[in-house]
N, C-alpha and C positions, 0 to 999 in steps of 0.2 A: 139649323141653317136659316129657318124662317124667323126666329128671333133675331139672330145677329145681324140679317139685312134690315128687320126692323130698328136696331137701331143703327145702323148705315143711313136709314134716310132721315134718320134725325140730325145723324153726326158724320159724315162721309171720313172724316178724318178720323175715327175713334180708331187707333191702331190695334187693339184688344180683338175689335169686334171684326177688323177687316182680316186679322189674321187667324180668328177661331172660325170665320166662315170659310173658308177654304180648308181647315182645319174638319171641319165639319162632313164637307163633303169626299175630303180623304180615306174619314170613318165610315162613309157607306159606298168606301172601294170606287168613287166616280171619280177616278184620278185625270180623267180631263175639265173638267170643273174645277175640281183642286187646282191644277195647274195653273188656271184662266184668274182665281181667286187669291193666289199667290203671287202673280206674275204683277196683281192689279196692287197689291200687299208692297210690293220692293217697290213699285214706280212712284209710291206715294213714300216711304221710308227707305228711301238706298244702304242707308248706312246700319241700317236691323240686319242680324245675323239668324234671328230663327226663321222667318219665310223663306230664306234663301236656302234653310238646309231642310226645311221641308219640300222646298219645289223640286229639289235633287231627287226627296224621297217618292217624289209625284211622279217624276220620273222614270225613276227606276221599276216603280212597279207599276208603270202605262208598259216599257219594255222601250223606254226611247232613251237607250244609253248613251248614244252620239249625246243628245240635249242632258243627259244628266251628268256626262263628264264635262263640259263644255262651264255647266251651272256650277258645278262643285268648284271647277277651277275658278272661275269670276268670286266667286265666296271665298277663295283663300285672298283674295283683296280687300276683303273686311275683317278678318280673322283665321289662320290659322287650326281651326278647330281638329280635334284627335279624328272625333266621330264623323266628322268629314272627311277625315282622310280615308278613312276605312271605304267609304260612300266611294270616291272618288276612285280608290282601286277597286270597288267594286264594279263599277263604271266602264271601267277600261278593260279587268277582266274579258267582259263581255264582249270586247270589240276587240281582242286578240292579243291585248298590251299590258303588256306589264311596268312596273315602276325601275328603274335601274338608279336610282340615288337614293341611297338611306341618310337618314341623319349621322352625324358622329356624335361619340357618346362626350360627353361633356363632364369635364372633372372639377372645374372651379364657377363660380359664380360670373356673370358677366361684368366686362370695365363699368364702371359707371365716376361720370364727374363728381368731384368732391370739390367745391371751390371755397369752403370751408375750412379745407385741410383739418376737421373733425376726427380725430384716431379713436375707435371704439375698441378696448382690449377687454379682451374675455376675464372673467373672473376666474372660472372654472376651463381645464381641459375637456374636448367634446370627448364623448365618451367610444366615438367610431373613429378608427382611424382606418385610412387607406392610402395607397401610393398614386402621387399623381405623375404620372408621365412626365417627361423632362419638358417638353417643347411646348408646354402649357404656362413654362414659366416666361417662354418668348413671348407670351400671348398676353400675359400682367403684364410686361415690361413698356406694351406699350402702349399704355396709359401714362405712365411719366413723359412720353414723348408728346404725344397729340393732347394733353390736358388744355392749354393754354389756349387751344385753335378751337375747340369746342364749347358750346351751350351747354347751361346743366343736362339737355334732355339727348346729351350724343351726339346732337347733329353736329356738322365740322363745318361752322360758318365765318373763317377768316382762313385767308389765304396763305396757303403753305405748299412746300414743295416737297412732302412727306409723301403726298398722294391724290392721288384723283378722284377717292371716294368720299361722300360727304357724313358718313356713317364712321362712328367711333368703333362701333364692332365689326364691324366690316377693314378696318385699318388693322385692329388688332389680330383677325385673322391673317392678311398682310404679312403684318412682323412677324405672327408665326411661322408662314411657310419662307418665308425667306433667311428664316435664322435656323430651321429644322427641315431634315430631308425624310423625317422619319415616313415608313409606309402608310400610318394610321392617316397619315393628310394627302395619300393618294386624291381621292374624291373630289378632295377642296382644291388640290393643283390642279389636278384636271378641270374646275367647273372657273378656275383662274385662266386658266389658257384658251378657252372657249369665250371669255369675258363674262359671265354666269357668277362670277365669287360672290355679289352681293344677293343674288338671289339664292343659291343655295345657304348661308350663312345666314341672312335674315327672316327666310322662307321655312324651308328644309329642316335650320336648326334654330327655331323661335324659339323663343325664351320671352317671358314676360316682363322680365326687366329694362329689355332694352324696344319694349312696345310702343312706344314715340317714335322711335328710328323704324321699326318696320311699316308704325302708317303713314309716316313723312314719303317712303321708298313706293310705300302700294300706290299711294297717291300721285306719285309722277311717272309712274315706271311700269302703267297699266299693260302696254301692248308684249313688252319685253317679257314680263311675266308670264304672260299667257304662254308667249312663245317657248317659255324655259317649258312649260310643263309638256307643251304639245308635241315640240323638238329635241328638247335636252332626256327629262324626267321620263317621259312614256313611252315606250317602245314596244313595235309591232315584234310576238313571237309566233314559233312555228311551233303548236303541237303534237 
């Protein structure tokens, strides 16, 4: 710790060294230090993902699960991370709440713009074959629809009367539930009827393909989010 401030007062900005000293004092269990040295960590680099899931972890083991669900949640605004999510029910555990929205499982690869009209055909047959659910082909389908209104990178920047959302994945779930009543999209209609589809479908069910459109969505749609997790996602139970 006394090295890394050493060289803090050489280089206040050195991110290395602002985030091994909090780092530092997490390793000798002074998790309110930690906290104070990480909190100093994000306000100089907002858009860094490791101080933020260490401060969750500073957190968590001070015992202040209120401030470490709260942090985990602000960090799914930078990324989506696995091991945050683990963090973040761990979080909630603690304070009597549980998670009530899972992902859905996903059978095809996400839409993506082609404005190349580029066709890549396999050489070879894959050697795994599985069934994919019917109501997944409403979800390809509509990619030929919305092509035209979208950026290479998803976003849906010309005007059209297909929809409200500026997210090519976010549409494509859309035409899914509207062309399919199947039960597997209970979730999704529900988190539609609530007006929540874009964040459960960019959130919920990230994928790293269509990761322009979910930090285009984090970046405008901070307070909504929060509120999906506090309001929608986590719920107080009785043991």
């Amino acid at each position: 710790a006394i090295l890394y401030q050493e060289a803090l007062d050489v280089n206040p900005n050195y991110y290395k060294a602002l985030l091994y000293l909090g780092d530092s004092y997490y390793m000798m269990a002074n998790y309110i230090d930690a906290i104070e040295k990480f909190e100093n960590c994000i306000s100089r680099f907002p858009d860094h993902l490791e101080p933020r899931k260490y401060l969750v972890d500073s957190y968590l083991n001070e015992g202040l699960y209120k401030d470490a669900l709260q942090a985990a949640i602000e960090t799914k605004l930078i990324y989506p991370d696995l091991v945050l999510n683990y963090r973040m029910l761990q979080a909630a555990d603690n304070l009597g709440k549980q998670s009530l929205i899972n992902p859905m499982e996903r059978f095809v690869l996400p839409n993506k713009i082609n404005k190349d009209s580029i066709s890549i055909i396999p050489t070879e047959e894959p050697e795994i074959k599985f069934d994919v659910p019917d109501y997944w082909e409403n979800y390809t389908a509509a990619l030929s629809k919305i092509n035209d209104y979208c950026e290479l990178n998803g976003i849906i920047s010309k005007p059209t009367s297909l929809t409200e959302s500026k997210y090519l994945e976010v549409f494509s779930w859309e035409n899914m539930l509207k062309e399919s009543n199947h039960a597997d999209l209970e979730t999704a209609r529900d988190m539609q009827k609530l007006g929540y589809l874009d964040c459960y479908v960019l959130i919920s069910c990230f994928h790293d393909d269509f990761y322009d459109q979910y930090i285009h969505f984090t970046t405008n749609n901070r307070k909504k989010i929060i509120d999906y997790y506090n309001n929608i996602v986590l719920k107080s139970v009785d043991y």
